[in-house]
C-alpha positions in Angstrom: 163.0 60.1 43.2 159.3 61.4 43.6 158.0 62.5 46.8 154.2 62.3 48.3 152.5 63.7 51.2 150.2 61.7 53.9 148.6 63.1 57.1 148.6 61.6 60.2 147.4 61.8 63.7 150.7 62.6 66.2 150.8 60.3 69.4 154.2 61.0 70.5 155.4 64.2 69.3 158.7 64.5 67.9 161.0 64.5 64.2 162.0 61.3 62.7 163.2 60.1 59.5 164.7 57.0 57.8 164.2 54.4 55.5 160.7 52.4 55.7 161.1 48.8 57.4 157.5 47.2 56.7 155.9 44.7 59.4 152.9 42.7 58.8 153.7 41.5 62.9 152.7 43.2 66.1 155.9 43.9 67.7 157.9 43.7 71.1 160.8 45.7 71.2 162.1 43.1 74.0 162.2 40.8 71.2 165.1 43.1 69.5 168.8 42.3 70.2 170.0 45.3 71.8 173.5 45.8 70.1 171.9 45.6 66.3 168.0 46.4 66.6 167.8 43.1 64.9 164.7 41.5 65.4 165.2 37.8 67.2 161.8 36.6 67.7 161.5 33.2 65.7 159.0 33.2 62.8 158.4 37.0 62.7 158.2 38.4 59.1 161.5 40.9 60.2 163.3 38.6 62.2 166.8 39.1 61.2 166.4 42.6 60.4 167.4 45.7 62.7 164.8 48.5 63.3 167.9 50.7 63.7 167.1 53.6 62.4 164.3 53.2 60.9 160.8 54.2 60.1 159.2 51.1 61.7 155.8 50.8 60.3 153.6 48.0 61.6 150.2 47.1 63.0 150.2 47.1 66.3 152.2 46.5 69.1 152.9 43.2 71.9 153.6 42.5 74.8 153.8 43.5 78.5 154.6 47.0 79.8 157.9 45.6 81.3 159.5 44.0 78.5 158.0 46.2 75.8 159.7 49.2 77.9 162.8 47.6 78.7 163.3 46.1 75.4 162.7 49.7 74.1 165.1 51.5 76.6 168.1 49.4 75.8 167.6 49.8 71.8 168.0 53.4 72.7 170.8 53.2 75.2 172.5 51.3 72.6 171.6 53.8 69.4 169.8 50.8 68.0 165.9 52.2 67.6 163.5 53.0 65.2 163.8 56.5 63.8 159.9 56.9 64.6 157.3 54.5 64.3 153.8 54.3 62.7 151.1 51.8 63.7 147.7 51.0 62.2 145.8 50.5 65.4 146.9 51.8 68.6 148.0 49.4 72.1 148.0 50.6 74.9 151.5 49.0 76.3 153.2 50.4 73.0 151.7 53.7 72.7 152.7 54.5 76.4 156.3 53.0 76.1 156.7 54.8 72.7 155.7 58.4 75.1 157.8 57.5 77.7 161.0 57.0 75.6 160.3 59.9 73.5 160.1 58.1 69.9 157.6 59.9 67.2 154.5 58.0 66.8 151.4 58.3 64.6 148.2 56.2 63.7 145.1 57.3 61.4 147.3 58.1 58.4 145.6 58.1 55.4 145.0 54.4 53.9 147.1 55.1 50.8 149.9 55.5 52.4 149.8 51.5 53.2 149.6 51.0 49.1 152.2 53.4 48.2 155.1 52.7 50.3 158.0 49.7 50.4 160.9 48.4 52.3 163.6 50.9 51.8 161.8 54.0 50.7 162.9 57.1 52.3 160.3 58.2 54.9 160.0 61.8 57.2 157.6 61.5 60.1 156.5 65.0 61.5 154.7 63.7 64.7 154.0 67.5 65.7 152.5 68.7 62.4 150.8 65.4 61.6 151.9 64.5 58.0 154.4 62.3 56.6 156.5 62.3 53.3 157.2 59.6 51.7 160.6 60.1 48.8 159.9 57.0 46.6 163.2 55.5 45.5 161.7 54.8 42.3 158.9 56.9 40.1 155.6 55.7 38.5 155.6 53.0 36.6 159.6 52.3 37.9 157.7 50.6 41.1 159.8 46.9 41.6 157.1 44.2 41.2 155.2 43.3 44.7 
């Protein structure tokens, strides 16, 4: 297992780590089912797979402040969020629901972190210091094909 290094810019402080779940979708945590942190919405690149846990990273986020909040809230009352979350361009509906429910956020992190990381890897997201370390699960040249 290697590990590498990325900074960040913190949004909402705070310590999380888990495995990397990639999106290629905006997503509205209303459209999570509470009890697993699967993803329900129909068509969505993760629907069927839970965000418990885990180091959501995605573009962007959807939605209206209600449901984005609420959907949020009850993957937390139910122990079913993401560990932390990072986004490529920053909404304002997701940002402020993300710092009102206290899950780490960052944006700006350096672009190749978006070539050097896959489903599954092992990811630590320090939303106070700004960085993020990624423990591959394989080394160089053991990558699985894209």
């Amino acid at each position: 297992m290697s590990e590498h290094e990325y900074a960040c810019r913190p949004i909402s402080e705070g310590i999380g780590e888990g495995e990397a779940l990639l999106s290629t979708d905006a997503l509205c945590f209303a459209l999570c089912e509470p009890d697993t942190g699967c993803v329900i919405e129909s068509g969505h690149c993760l629907d069927g797979r839970s965000v418990a846990g885990k180091v959501l990273v995605m573009p962007t986020g959807k939605g209206s402040s209600v449901v984005q909040a609420d959907g949020l809230y009850r993957l937390i009352m139910k122990k079913t969020a993401p560990a932390a979350v990072v986004i490529q361009t920053p909404e304002p509906v997701l940002v402020s629901t993300i710092i009102a429910m206290e899950v780490p956020l960052v944006d700006e992190v350096d672009p190749a972190f978006y070539d050097d990381i896959e489903d599954g890897d092992r990811i630590a997201v320090d939303a106070v210091a700004g960085k993020i370390v990624v423990h591959r699960r394989n080394g160089p040249g053991e990558r699985e094909a894209r």
